[in-house]
C-alpha positions in Angstrom: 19.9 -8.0 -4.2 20.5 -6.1 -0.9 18.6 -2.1 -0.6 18.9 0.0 2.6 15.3 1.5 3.4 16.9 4.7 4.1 19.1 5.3 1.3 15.4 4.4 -1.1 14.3 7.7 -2.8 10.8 8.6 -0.9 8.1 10.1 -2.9 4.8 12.1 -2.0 1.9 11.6 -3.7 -1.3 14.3 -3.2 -4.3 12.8 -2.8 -3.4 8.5 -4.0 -5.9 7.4 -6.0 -8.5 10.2 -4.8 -7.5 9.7 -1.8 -6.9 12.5 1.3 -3.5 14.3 2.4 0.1 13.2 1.5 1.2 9.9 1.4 5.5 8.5 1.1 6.2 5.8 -1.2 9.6 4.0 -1.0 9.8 1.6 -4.5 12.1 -0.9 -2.4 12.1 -3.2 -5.9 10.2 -2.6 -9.1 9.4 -4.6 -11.9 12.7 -4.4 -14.0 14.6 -5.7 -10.8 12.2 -9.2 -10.0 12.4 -12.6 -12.3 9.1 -12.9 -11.8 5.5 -11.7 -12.0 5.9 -9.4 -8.8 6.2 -5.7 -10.2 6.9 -3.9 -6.9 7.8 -3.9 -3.5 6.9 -0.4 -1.8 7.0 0.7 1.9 4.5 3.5 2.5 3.6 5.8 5.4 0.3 7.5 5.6 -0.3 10.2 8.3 -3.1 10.7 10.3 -6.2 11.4 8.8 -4.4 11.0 5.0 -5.7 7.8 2.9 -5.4 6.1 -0.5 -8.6 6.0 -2.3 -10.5 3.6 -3.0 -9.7 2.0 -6.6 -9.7 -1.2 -9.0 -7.4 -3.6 -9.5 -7.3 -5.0 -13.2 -4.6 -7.8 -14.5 -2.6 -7.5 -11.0 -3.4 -8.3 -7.2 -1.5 -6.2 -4.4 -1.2 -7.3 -0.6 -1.0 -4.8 2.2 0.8 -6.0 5.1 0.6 -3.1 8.0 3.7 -2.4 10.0 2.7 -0.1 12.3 -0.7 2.0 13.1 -4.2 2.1 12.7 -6.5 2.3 9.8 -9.4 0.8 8.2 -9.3 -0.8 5.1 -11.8 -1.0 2.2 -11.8 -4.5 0.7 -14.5 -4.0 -1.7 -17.7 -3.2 -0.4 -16.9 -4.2 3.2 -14.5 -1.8 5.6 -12.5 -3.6 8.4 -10.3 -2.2 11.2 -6.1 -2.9 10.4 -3.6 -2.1 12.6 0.0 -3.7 13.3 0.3 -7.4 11.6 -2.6 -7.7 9.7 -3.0 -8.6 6.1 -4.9 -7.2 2.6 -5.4 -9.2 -0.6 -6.9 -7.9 -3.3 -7.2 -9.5 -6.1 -8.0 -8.5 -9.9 -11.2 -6.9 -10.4 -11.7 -6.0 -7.1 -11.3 -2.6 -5.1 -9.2 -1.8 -2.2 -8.0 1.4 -0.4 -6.8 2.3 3.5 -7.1 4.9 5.8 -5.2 5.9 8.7 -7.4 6.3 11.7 -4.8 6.9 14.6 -2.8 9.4 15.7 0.8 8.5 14.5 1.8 7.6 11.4 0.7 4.2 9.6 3.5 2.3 8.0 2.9 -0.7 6.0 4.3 -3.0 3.0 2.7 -3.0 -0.5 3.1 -6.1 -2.4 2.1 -6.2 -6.3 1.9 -8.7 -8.5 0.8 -9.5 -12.3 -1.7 -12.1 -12.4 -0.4 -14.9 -14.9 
């Protein structure tokens, strides 16, 4: 199945999961679309100073692979610096959430799955 980034419907979400500002969500593929247990593939760009909070992950596991940018990542209890190329797992029952710490825009793939 072939999708064109820019012809993907962006939406903006106040404040993701308690988080700060606005951040755009492209749902490249969802759940109906895979033959597996992945449930979505979404590119998402969060502006300076915006951020997804901090939240649990129960019966699914979600990867964040950054693009572009700097941020810093909460991978449970610990925080770590991200920027271009690096990589997120969190799995079920654990907590997760970024933060984008530069000055341009940080782009980045988010990978979910269903734990079977």
């Amino acid at each position: 199945m072939y999708r064109k980034l820019q012809l993907v419907e962006e939406k903006r979400i106040q404040n993701a999961r308690g988080g700060h500002g606005t951040t755009a969500m492209k749902h490249i593929f969802t759940e109906e679309e895979f033959g597996s247990s992945m449930t979505h593939l979404i590119f998402v760009t969060i502006p300076p100073g915006s951020s997804v909070g901090v939240h649990e992950h129960s019966g699914d596991e979600e990867v964040y692979f950054i693009l572009e940018g700097q941020g810093r990542v909460w991978d449970d209890e610990k925080e770590y610096p991200v920027g271009p190329n690096d990589t997120v797992l969190t799995n079920s029952g654990h907590r997760h959430g970024i933060e984008n710490t530069g000055k341009q825009d940080l782009r980045m793939l988010a990978i979910i799955g269903k734990v079977v």
